[in-house]
C-alpha positions as CSV (number, residue, x, y, z in Angstrom):
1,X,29.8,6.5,20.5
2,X,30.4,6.6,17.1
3,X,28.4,3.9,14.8
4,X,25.7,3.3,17.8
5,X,22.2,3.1,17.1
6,X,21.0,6.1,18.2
7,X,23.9,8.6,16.9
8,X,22.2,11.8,15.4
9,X,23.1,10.7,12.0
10,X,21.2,7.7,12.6
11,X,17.9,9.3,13.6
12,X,18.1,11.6,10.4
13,X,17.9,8.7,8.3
14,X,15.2,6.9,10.0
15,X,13.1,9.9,10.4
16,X,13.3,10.7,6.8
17,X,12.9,7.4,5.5
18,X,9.4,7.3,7.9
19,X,8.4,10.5,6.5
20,X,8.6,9.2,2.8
21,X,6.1,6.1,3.6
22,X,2.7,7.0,3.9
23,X,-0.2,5.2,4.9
24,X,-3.5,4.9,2.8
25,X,-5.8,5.8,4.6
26,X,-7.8,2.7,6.8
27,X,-11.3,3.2,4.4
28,X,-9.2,2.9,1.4
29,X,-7.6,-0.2,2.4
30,X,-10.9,-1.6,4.1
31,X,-12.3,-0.7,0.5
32,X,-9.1,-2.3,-1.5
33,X,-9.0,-5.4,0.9
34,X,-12.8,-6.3,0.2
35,X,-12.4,-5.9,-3.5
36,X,-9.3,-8.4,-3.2
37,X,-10.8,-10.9,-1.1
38,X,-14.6,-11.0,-2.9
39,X,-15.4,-14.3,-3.9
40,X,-15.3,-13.2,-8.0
41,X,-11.4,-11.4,-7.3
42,X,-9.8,-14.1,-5.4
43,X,-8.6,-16.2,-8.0
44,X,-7.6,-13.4,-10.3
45,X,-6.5,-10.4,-7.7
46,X,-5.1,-8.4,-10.6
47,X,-8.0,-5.0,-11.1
48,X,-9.3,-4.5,-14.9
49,X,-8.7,-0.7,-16.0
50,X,-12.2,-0.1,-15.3
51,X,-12.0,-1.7,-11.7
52,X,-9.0,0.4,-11.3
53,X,-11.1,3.7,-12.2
54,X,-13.7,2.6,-10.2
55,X,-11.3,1.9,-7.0
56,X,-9.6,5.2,-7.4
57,X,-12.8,7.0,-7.4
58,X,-14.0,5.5,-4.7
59,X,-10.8,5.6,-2.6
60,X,-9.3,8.7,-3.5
61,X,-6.3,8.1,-3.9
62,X,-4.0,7.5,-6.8
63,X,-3.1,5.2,-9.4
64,X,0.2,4.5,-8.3
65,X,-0.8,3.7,-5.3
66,X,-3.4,1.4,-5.8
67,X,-1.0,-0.4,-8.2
68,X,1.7,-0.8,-5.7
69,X,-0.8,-1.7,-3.0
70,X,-2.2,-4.6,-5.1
71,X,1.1,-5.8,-5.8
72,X,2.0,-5.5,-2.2
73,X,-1.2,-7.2,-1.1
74,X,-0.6,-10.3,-3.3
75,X,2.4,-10.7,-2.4
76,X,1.5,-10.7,1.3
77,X,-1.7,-12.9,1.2
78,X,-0.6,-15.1,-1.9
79,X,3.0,-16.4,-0.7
């Protein structure tokens, strides 16, 4: 059928959209979520440079990803 769900095209796109979004890795966000939900972070979830070196250090991974995942993060836990 043309236009069904699972036409060739169809799976092309989804498989290449899955490839482009990766996971961080679960320490990094077990490291990132404790951070966010400390007691001193809570009511200002937004990392200082310095807490951003120190997260990307300790995470491994990099600054554009810690930035989106804090935006992501308060946007899922502070709606």
């Amino acid at each position: 059928m043309v236009g069904s769900p699972s036409s060739p095209s169809d799976n092309k796109t989804n498989a290449k959209d899955a490839s482009k979004r990766r996971e961080l890795p679960a320490e990094a966000v077990a490291i990132l979520r404790e951070w966010l939900l400390s007691p001193e972070h809570f009511d200002n979830p937004y990392p200082s440079p310095k807490d951003q070196a120190i997260l990307i250090e300790k995470t491994g991974i990099e600054k554009k990803q810690l930035k989106s995942w804090f935006i992501n993060a308060r946007r899922r836990i502070w709606k």
